[in-house]
C-alpha positions in Angstrom: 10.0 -15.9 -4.2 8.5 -12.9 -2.8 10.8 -11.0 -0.1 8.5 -12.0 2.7 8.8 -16.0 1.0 5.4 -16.5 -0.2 4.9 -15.6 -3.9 7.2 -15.9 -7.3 8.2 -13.4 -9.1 11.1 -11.7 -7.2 11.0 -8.6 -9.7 7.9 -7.5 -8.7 8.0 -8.0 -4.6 11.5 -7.6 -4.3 11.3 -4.7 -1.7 11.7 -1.1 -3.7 14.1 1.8 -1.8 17.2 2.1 -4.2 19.1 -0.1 -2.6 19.1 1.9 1.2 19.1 -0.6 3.9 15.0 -0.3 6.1 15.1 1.6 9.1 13.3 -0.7 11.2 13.8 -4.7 10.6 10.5 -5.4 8.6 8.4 -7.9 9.5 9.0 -11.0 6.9 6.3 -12.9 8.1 3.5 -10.7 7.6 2.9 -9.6 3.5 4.3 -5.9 2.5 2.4 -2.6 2.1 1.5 -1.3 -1.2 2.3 2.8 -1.4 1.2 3.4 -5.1 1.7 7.1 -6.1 3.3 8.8 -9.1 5.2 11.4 -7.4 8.4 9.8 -5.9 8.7 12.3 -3.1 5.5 10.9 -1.5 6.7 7.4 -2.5 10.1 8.2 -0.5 8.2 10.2 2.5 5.5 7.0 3.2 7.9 4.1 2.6 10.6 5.9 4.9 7.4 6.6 7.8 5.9 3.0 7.1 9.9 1.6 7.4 10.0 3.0 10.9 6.8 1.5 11.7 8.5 -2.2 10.6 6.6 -2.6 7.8 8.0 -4.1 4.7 7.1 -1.5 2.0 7.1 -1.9 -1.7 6.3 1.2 -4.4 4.2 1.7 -7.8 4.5 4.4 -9.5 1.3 3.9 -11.2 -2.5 2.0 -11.0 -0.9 -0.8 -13.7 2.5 -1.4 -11.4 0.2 -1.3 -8.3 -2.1 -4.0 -10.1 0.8 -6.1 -11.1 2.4 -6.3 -7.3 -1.1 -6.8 -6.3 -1.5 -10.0 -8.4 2.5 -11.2 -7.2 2.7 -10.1 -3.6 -1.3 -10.2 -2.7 -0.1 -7.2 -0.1 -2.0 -6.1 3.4 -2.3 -2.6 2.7 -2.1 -0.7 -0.2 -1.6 3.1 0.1 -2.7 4.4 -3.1 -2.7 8.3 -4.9 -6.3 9.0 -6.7 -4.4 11.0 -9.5 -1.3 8.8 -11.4 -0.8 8.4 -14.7 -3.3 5.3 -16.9 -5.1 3.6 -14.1 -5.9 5.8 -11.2 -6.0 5.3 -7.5 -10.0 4.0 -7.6 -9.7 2.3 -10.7 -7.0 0.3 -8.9 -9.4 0.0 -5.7 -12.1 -1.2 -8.3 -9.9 -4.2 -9.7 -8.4 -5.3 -6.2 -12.3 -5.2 -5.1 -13.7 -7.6 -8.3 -10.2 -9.8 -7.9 -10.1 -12.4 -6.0 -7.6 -10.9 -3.7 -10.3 -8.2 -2.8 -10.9 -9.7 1.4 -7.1 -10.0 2.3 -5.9 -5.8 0.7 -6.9 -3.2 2.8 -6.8 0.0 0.3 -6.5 3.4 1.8 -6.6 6.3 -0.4 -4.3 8.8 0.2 -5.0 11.9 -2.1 -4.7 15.6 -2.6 -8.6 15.9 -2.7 -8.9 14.8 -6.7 -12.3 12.9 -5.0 -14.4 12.8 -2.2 -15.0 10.3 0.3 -18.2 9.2 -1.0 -16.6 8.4 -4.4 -13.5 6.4 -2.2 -16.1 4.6 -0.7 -18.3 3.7 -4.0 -15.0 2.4 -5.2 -14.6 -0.1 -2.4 -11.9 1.8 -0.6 -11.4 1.1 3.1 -10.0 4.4 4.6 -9.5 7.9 2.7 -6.7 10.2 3.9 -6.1 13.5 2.5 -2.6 14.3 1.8 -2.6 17.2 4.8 -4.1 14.9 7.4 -1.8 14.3 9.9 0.2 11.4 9.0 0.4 9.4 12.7 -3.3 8.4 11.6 -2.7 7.2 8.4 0.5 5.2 10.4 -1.9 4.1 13.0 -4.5 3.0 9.9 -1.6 0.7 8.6 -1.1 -0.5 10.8 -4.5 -1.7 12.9 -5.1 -3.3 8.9 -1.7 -5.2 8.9 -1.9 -6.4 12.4 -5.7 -7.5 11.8 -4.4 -9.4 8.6 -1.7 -11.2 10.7 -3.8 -11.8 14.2 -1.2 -9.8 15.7 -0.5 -6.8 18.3 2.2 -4.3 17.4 2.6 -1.1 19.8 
């Protein structure tokens, strides 16, 4: 089962972080975020922000992983790079948005400017954030998506 007790396939939603404890007790009822990116400093940097927030947070390092925990874990939000390695960041946002999941995941892109809003938007994404924006948006984005998902109020 998934870490928040709802899918199989414990390899995929078993929550990534290399074994560090969270920093905030997740929320196991409510499904995880999705922070897709090939560059593991930005994977590290969002998972330890989205932590604090008490989300549970599990990582991709590319479109095809992303896909994958997509399929298993079916989670709230997915935080995606445009630029990774196979299937990029709108190519994901284009599967998740043909899939039958496409309603329940939220995708925000979160990119170095590699494409415009327009293009974000064409591809089905729900919020584009550029990598210098300040982050408590991107935070707040998160999670006003997961609390809509779950019918419920965080402060």
């Amino acid at each position: 089962m998934c870490s928040h007790g709802r899918h199989a396939a414990p390899a995929l939603c078993a929550r990534k972080g290399g074994g560090r404890g969270p920093l905030a007790i997740p929320n196991l009822n409510e499904p995880p975020v999705l922070v897709a990116d090939d560059d593991r400093d930005v994977r590290t940097m969002l998972r330890t922000l989205l932590e604090l927030d008490g989300h549970e947070v599990m990582e991709a390092r590319d479109g095809e992983e992303a896909w994958k925990v997509c399929v298993e874990c079916q989670p709230a939000v997915v935080v995606a790079d445009i630029q990774m390695p196979g299937m990029d960041g709108l190519q994901l946002c284009r599967r998740i948005r043909e899939s039958r999941y496409s309603p329940d995941i939220k995708v925000i892109v979160y990119t170095a400017g590699m494409a415009t809003p327009g293009e974000a938007k064409r591809a089905g994404c729900d919020e584009y954030f550029l990598k210098t924006d300040p982050l408590p948006k991107l935070r707040d984005k998160v999670r006003q998506y997961t609390n809509a998902r779950t019918g419920r109020s965080r402060t």
